[in-house]
N, C-alpha and C positions, 0 to 999 in steps of 0.2 A: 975408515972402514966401517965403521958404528951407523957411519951415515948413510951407505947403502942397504945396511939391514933396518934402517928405519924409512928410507926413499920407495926399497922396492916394496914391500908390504900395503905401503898407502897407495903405490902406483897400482900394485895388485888390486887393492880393494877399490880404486879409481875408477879403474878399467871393466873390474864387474860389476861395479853399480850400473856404468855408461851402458856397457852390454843390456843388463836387466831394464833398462830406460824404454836404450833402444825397444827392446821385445815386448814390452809393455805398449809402449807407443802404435807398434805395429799390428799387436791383440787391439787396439781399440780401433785402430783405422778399419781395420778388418771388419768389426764388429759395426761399427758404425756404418758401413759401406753395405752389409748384411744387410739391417734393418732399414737402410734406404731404399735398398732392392725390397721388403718385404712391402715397406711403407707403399713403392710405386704399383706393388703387382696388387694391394689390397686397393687403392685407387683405382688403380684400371677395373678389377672387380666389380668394386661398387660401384663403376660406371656403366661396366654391362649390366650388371644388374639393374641400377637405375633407369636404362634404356630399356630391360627386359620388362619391367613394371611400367614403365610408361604406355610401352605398347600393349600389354594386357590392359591397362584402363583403356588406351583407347579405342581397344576394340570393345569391352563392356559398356563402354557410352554408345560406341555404335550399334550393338545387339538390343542397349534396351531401346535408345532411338529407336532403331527397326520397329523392335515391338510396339512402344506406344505410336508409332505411324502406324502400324498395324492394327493395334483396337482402336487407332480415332476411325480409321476409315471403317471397321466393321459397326465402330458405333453411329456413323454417319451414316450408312447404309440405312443401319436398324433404324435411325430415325425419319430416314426417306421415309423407310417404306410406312411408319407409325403415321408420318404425316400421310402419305396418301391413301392409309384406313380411315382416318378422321377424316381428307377432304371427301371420302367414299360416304362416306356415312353421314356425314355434312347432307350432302347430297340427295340420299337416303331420306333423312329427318323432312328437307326438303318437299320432298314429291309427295312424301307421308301426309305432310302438314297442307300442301296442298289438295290431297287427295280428302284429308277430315274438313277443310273447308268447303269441299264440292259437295263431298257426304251432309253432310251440315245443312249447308241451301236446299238439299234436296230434300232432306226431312223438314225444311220450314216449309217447301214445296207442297211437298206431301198431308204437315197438319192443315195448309192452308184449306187443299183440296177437300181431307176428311173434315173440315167442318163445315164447308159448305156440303159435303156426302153429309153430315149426319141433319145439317138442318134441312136438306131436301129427305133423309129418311125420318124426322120428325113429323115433317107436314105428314107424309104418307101414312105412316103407324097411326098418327090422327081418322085421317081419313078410313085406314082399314078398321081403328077399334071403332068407330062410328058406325061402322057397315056390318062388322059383328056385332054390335049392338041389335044393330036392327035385326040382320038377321037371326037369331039368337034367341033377342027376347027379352035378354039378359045384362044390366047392368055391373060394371065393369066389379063393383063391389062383390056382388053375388059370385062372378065367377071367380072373386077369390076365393070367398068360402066354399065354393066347391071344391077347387083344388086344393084348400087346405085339408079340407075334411077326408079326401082321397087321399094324400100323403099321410097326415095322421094314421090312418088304419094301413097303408103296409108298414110304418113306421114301428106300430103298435106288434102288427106280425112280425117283421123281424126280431124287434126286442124281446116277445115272446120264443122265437125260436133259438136267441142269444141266448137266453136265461135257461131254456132246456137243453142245450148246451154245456153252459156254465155247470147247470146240477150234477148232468151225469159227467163231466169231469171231476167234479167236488166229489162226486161218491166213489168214483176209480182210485183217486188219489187221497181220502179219508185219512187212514193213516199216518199218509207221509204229510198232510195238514196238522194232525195233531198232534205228531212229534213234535215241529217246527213251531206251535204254539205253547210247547209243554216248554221247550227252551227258552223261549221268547220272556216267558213267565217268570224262568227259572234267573235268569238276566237280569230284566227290571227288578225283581224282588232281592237282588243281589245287590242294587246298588239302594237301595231307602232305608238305609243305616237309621234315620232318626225314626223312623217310624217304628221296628222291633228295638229300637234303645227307650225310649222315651212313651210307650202305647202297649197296651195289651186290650185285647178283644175276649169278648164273651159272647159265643153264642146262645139263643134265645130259641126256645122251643117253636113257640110263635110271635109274631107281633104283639098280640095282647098283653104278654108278659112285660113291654118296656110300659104300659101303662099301670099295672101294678108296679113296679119299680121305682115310679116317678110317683105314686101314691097320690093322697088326696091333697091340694094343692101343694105341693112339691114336696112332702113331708119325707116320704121314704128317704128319696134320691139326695136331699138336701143331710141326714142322718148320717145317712151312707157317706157322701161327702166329707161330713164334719169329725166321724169316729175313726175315718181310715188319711185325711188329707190328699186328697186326691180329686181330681177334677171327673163326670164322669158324665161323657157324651152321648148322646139318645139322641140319632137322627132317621134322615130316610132310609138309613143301609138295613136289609132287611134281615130279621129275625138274627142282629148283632149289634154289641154295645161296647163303644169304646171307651179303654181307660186311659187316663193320661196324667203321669207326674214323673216328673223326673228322681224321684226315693223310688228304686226298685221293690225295696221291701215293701212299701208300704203300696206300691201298686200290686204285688203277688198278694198281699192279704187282701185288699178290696177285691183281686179278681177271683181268690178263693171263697173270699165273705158273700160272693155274689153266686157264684156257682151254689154252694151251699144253698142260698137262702133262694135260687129258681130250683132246684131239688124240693126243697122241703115246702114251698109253694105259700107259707107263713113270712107273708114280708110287712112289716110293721117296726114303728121306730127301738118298740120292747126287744123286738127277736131280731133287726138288724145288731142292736147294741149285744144281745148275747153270743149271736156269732161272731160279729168282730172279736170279743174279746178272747171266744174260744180259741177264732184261729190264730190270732194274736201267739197266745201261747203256743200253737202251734208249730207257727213259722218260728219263733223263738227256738224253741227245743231242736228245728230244725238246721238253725243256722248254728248254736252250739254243735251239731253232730257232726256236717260238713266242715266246720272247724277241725273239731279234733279229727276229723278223718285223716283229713288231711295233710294233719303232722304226724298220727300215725302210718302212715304210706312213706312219707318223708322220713321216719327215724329222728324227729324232732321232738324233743322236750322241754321241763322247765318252762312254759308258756303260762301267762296270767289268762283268768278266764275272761277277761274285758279285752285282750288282745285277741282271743281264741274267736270268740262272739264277731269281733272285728274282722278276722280272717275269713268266716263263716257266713259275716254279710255280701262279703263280694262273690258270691255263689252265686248271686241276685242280680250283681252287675256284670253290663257288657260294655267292653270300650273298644268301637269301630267294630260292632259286633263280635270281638271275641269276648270269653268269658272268662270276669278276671281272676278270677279263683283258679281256672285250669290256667290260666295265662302265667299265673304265678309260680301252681304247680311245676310248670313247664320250665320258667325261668329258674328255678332252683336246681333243678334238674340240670340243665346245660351249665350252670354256673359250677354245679358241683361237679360234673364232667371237666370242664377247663379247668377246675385245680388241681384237680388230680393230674393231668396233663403237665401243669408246670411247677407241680410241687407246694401249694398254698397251704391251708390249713381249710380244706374239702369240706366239713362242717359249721365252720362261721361263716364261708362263704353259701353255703345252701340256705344259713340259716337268714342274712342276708341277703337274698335272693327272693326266699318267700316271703319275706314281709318288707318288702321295696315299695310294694303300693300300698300297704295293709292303711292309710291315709285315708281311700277312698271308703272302705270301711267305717270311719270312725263314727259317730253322732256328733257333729261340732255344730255352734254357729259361728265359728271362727271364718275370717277372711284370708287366712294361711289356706295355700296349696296343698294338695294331699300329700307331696312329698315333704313339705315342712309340719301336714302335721303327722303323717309318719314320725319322723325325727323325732318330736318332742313326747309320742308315746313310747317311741324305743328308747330316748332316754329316760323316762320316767319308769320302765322294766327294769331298769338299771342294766340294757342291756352292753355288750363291749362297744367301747369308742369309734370301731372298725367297723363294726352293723350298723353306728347311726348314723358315720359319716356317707357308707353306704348306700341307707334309705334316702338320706337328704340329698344325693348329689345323680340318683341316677336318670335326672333329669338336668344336671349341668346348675339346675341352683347355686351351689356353691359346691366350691373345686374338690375331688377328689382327695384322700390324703392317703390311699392306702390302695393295693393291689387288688384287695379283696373287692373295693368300690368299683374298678375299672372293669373288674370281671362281671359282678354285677349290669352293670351299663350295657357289656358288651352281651350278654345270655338275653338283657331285656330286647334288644336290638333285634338280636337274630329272631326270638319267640316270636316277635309286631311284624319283621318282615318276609319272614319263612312263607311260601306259597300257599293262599287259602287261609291263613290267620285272622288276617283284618279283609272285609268286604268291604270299605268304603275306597269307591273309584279316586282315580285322579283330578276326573275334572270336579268331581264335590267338593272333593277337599282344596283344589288351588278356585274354586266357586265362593268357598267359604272364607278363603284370606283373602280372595279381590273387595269382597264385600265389607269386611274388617276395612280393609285399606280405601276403600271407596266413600266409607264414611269419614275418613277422616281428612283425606283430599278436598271433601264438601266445603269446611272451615276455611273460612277465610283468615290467611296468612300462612296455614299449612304450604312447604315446599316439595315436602315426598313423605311418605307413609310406608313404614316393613312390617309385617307382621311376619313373629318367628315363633318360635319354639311351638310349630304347631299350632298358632291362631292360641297361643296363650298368652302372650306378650304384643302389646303393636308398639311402637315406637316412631314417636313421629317427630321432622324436622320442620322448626317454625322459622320463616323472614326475619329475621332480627330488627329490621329498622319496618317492620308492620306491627310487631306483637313485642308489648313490653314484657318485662320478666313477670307482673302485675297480672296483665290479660293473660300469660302464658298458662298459671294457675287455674285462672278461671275458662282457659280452655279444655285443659284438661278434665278438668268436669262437665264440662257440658258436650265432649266428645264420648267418656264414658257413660253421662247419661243419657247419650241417642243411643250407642247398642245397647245399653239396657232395653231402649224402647223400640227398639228394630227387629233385635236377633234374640232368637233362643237359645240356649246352651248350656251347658252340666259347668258347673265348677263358677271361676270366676277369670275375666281380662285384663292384664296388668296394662295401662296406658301410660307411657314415659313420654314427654317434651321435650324434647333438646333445642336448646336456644344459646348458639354461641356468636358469641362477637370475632369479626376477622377484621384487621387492620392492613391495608398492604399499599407499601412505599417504597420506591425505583430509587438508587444510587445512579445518578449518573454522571 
């Protein structure tokens, strides 16, 4: 009995496994059967598909086919017809060419003929001037001078009736001549910078006066000369006498010493030497006043009086025609404006401002620039570190170190190029560094030649395998001693050589 309660249980669990087999088996058959049918219908798909892309390519081969048979043939056309412009014009050239070879022969035709016309109308002009000879009277010479002498006088009358012409235009338009010459004047004299930098004139009552001047064998003139340093010209220009040194001062005394001494009509070596000295003092006292003027206008003090004297002489000078006393004026002025602007210290920069060039001022015979030797009188006032790096730097000599320098540079910049400042044109001045640089290209081994900072520096490159380091020395001297003997100029020309060695060698 035990046996059936453990037979049927397993037969149970037998029988539902079998069952669950079976139903399994028949989910998968199913399922598989599913996916066969999915597998065949996505083949079939993708056959039509495959078909249906086949035939759009081959219709796209056939469309562009179409097309390019379609521009071969329009571009075969276009080339017929190309060709048969060219064989047209072939053609053309042709008949042309034979047309300029007919033309051709018939003008040799032609010179042939005219030369046998001109020597049969030679004989004849022979024969006719022979015949007017006779009849006449008159040789063939004669009747040139008749005909000349008859053309001369209407020649003569018309030119007279051009120039009565000419006149009463010239007096209709009078005025508008003389404008146009007032300008013309006003132009040229605008650009002869060296001539009011470097020359002062004295006019002369009459001519008589430059032979008093000139005294008894050259006694005055040579006096004059000697007490004031200065060179001074007596030529054909009439009833004027030119002065000529590059010391401003010392040319304003000689041209005041002379003015005085044609006033007072006592010209001898006694009373030149009294008036120089008078005006001497003169202009002294003078340039102390413009001095202090000047710092009084400015609000500047604490000034030594050999700085002040210094400030005072550049009243005298003009660089590119402006004057550099107002020029300095000016820059202190703008300098002291831009600090103010960005917050500086508005007084050391003015103060630095106006004595940036106070250099050209000085009495030296130092070979230092006015800007270095500025510097070394600003330091010698004991003036701040900031005014002398200032002075020294606002021509780039040496760098900057301070804001007050930079402002400096920039007020001097704007003063030099503000419109109407400087009168020295373009072409003088890039006239006057070809010139620089032209002497130096002369030397043989020079490469290239710059002149910068203004035709104050030239700087030249020499061939290294022409000029030793030895010659390079000695060219440098005898470059700066041709512009000595060439060119005139204020101040002094720095000449640098540069002579480098280059090595150069390929990896390969």
């Amino acid at each position: 009995m035990w046996i059936l309660y453990v037979i049927l249980p397993l037969a149970g669990l037998t029988l539902g496994w079998t069952i669950r087999w079976l139903y399994a088996r028949f989910q998968l058959t199913a399922s598989e059967q599913s996916a066969e049918r999915i597998k065949q219908d996505a083949i079939k798909e993708a056959e039509a598909k495959k078909k249906e892309i086949l035939l759009e390519a081959k219709e796209q081969v056939i469309r562009e086919r179409n097309q390019q048979e379609r521009e071969t043939r329009e571009r075969r056309v276009e080339l017929q017809r190309y060709e048969r412009r060219v064989v047209q014009k072939e053609e053309t050239i042709d008949k042309k060419t034979a047309q300029i070879e007919r033309t051709a022969q018939q003008l040799v035709d032609r010179e042939k003929a005219c030369l046998d016309r001109e020597d049969t109308l030679s004989k004849e002009e022979e024969r006719y001037r022979a015949e007017l000879e006779r009849i006449s009277g008159l040789s063939v010479e004669e009747a040139k001078t008749l005909i000349i002498q008859r053309l001369e006088n209407e020649a003569r009358h018309d030119a007279q009736a051009l120039i009565n012409k000419i006149e009463q235009e010239a007096n209709m338009a009078g005025e508008k001549k003389a404008q146009s010459i007032l300008v013309a004047t006003i132009q040229r004299l605008a650009t002869e910078v060296t001539g009011d930098v470097t020359v002062a004139t004295v006019n002369l009552p009459n001519d008589e006066m430059k032979g008093r001047i000139i005294g008894r064998e050259g006694r005055n003139i040579r006096a004059l000369e000697t007490l004031t340093g200065v060179d001074i010209i007596i030529d054909d220009t009439p009833e004027a006498v030119v002065i000529s040194c590059f010391d401003p001062v010392r040319r304003e005394i000689a041209k005041v010493s002379l003015e005085h001494l044609i006033l007072d009509g006592r010209i001898h070596p006694a009373r030149i030497e009294e008036i120089v000295t008078k005006v001497s003092k003169e202009i002294s006292q003078k340039i102390f006043e413009e001095g202090e003027k000047v710092l009084f206008d400015l609000g500047i003090h604490n000034i030594r009086q050999d700085a002040i004297r210094a400030l005072g002489r550049l009243y005298f000078r003009t660089s590119y025609g402006q004057n550099v006393l107002n020029h300095s004026r000016e820059v202190a002025n703008i300098a002291g404006m831009l600090a103010a602007e960005i917050g500086c210290n508005r007084e050391l920069t003015k103060r630095a401002a106006l004595l940036h060039d106070i250099g050209k001022g000085v009495e030296s015979d130092s070979d230092l620039n006015h800007a270095e030797v500025g510097m070394d009188l600003a330091r010698k006032m004991g003036e701040d570190p900031r005014i002398i790096n200032a002075v020294g730097s606002h021509h780039n000599d040496i760098e900057p170190t301070c804001i007050e320098a930079v402002l400096v540079q920039i007020a001097d910049a704007i003063s030099a190029a503000r419109p109407g400042a400087r009168r020295e044109t373009l072409d003088n001045y890039i006239k006057r560094l070809e010139t620089l640089e032209g002497i130096a290209i002369s030397f043989t081994g020079v490469d290239k030649a710059f002149a910068i900072q203004a035709g104050r520096e030239l700087r030249i490159i020499v061939n290294n395998d022409a000029v030793t380091e030895d010659q390079a020395r000695g060219l440098a001297k005898e470059i700066a001693q041709k512009i000595e003997n060439d060119l005139r100029y204020p101040g002094r020309i720095k000449v640098t050589i540069i002579r480098e060695t280059r090595i150069t060698e390929y990896a390969r």
